[in-house]
C-alpha positions in Angstrom: 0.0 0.0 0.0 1.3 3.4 -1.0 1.6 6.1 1.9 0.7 10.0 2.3 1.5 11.9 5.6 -0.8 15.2 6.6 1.2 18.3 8.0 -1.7 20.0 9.7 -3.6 21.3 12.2 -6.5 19.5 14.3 -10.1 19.9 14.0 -12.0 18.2 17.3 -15.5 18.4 15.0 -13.8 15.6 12.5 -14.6 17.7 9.1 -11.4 19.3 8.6 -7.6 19.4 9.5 -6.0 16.4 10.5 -8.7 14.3 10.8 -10.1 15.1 7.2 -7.4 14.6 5.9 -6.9 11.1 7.7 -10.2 10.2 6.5 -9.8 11.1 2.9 -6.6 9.5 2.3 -8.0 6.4 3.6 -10.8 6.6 1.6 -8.4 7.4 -1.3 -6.7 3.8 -0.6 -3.4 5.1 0.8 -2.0 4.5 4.4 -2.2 7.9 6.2 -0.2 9.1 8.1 0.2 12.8 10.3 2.3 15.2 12.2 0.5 17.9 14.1 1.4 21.5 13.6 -1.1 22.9 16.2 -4.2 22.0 18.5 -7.0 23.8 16.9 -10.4 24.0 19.2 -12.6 24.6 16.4 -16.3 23.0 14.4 -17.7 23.9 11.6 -19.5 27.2 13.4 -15.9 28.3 13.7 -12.5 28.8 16.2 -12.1 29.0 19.7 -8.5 28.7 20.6 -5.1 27.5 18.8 -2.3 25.6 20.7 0.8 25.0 18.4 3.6 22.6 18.9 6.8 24.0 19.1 9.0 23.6 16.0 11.3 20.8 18.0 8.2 18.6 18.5 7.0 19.2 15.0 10.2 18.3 13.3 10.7 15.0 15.8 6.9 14.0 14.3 8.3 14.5 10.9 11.6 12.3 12.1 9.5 9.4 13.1 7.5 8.7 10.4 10.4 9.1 7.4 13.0 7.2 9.7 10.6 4.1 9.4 7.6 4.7 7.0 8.5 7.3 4.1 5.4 8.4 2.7 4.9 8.7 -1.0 3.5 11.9 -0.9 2.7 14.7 1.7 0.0 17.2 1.9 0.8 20.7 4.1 -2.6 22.0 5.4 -2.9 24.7 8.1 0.7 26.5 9.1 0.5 29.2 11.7 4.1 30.6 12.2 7.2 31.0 11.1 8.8 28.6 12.7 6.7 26.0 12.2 7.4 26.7 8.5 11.2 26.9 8.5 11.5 23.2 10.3 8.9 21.6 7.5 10.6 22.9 4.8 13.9 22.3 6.5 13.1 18.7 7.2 10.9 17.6 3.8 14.0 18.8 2.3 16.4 16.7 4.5 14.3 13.7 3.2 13.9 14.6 -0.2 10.6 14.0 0.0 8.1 13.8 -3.1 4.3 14.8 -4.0 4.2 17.4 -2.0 0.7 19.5 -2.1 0.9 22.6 -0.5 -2.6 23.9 0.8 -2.4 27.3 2.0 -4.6 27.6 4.5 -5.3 31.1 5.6 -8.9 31.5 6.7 -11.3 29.5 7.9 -14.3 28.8 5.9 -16.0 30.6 8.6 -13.7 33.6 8.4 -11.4 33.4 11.4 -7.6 33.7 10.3 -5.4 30.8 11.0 -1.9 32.1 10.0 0.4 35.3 10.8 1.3 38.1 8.3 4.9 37.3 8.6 4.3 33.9 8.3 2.7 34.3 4.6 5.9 35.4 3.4 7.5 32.8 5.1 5.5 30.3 3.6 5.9 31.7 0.0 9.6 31.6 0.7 10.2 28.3 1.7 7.1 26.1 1.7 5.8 27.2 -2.3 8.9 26.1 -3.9 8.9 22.4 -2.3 4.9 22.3 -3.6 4.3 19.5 -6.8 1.2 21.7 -6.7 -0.6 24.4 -4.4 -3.7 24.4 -4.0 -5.0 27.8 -3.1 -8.8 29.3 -3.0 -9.8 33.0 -4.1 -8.7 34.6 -0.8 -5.5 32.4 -0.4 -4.8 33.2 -4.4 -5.7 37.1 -3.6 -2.4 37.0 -0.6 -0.4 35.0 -2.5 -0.8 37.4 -5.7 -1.5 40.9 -4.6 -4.6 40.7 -7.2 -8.5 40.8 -6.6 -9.7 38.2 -8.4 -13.3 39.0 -9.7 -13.4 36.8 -13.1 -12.0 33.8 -15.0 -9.6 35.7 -16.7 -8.2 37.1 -12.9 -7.8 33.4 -11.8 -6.0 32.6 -14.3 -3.8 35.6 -14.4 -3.5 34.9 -10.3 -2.6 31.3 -11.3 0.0 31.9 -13.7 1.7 34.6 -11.5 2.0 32.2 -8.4 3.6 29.5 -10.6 6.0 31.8 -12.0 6.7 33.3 -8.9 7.3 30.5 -6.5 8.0 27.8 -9.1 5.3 25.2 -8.5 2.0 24.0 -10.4 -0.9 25.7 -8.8 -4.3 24.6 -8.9 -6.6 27.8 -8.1 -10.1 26.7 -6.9 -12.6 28.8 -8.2 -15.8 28.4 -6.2 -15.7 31.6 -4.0 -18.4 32.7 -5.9 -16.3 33.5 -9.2 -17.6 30.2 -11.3 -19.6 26.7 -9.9 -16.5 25.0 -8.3 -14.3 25.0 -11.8 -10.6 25.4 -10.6 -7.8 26.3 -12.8 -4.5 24.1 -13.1 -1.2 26.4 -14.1 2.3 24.4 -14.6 5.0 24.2 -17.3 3.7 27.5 -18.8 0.4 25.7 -19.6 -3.0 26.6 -18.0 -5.8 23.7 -17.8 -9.1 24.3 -16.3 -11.1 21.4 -14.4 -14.8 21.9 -14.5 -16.8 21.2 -11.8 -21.5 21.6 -10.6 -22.0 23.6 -7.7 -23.5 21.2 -5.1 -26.2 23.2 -3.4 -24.7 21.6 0.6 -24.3 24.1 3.6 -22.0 21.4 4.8 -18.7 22.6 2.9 -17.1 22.7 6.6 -13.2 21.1 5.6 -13.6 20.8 1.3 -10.2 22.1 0.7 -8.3 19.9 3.4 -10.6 16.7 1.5 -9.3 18.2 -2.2 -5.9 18.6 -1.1 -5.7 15.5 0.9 -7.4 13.3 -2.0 -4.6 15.1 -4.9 -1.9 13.9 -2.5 -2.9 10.5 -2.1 -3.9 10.0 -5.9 -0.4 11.1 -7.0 0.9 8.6 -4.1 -0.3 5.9 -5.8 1.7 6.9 -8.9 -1.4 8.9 -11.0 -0.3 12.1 -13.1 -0.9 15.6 -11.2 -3.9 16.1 -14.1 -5.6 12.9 -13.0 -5.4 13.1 -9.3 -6.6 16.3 -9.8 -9.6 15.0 -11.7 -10.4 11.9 -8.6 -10.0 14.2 -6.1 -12.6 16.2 -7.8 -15.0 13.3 -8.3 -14.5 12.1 -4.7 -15.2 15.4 -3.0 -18.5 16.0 -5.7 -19.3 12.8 -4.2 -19.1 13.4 -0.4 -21.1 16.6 -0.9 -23.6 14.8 -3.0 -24.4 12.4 -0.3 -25.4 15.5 2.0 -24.1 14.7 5.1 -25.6 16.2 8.1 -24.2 15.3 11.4 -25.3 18.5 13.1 -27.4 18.3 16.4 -28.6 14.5 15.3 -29.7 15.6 12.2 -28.9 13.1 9.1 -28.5 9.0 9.2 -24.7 8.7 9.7 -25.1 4.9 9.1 -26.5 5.6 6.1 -24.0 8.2 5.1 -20.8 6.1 5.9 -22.2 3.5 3.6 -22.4 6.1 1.0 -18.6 7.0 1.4 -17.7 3.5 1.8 -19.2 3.5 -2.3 -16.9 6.4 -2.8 -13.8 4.5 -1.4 -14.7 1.9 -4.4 -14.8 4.2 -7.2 -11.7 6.4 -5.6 -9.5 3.0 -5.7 
């Protein structure tokens, strides 16, 4: 079995972070794997409180799992601080490691900010250049750019200044209200874009850790970045097709876990 490791933070509520992006590359047929950047007390309503690790514990988290199970590809999700950044880069480096999807997480899908301003440039220094792709959103692409991004032409134009900038494919997801969830793929001077149907859910609590997570574990098992691109995309329509609704009893969760356990079929 191929292996993925998550760099990320937690998320007690199950839909997001870490244990998202456990789920989803289990899902996806790969072993998962994680190291924790920070304790995040947070549901899909919003956040309470962060606790990060410190960089020494975050880097002997990273030891442990390359000294005795390398993983085949590695997804970054939330990174709030410098230092944080400086030992992940320092140690994916160390290990030469490979597949790695950099997910830029900046704000919550609730709005609450999960990274510092220093630590943006911090992250485009050292954590963009390591990226097999990045997977930004319309805010994340809007930091990461300097450019308001109103139309299809401004993704792409966001897209293609990323990539040149940071060297590194960058898929820029375009469902903040720009187009129905079609997101643009820039890399080797060439743009694609991946087309998508808005799913009418309210539940889109942790969709880009689930993208992110499912690219890195298609491209562990060896698939193209074009075609994990294009699974990950048909897993996550899938998840938010099946309506889950945990919240306050509502929704038949045996029902819904058969419904992913369908989705695990197709995604293998």
């Amino acid at each position: 079995m191929k292996t993925a490791l998550s760099i990320a933070g937690t998320d007690p509520s199950g839909g997001a972070g870490i244990q998202a992006d456990l789920k989803t590359m289990t899902m996806n047929g790969v072993f998962a794997m994680s190291a924790i950047t920070a304790l995040v007390a947070q549901n899909t309503t919003g956040v309470r409180e962060i606790v990060e690790m410190t960089p020494e514990f975050l880097g002997q988290q990273i030891d442990v799992v390359f000294e005795d199970i390398p993983p085949d590809a590695v997804k970054i999700g939330m990174v709030a601080s410098c230092g944080l950044i400086e030992v992940i880069a320092e140690r994916l480096r160390f290990y030469q490691a490979r597949n790695i999807v950099v997910d830029p997480v900046m704000v919550t899908t609730s709005g609450d900010r999960l990274i510092s301003e220093e630590a943006v440039d911090t992250l485009k220094a050292r954590l963009l250049p390591l990226a097999a792709v990045a997977t930004p959103n319309i805010p994340e692409a809007e930091i990461l750019s300097g450019m308001a991004i109103r139309s299809e032409a401004d993704i792409e134009a966001a897209a293609r200044y990323i990539s040149g900038t940071y060297n590194c494919a960058v898929l820029l997801k375009g469902g903040h209200n720009v187009n129905d969830a079609n997101d643009f793929l820039y890399t080797g001077g060439r743009g694609e874009w991946f087309y998508g149907t808005r799913i009418d859910n309210p539940n889109t609590h942790g969709t880009g850790c689930t993208l992110s997570s499912a690219i890195a574990a298609n491209l562990a098992k060896g698939f193209g970045l074009a075609e994990s691109i294009q699974r990950a995309k048909a897993y996550l329509s899938g998840a938010l097709g099946a309506m889950l609704d945990l919240g306050k009893g509502r929704g038949p969760m045996e029902h819904n876990f058969n419904l992913s356990g369908e989705f695990a079929k197709e995604a293998r």
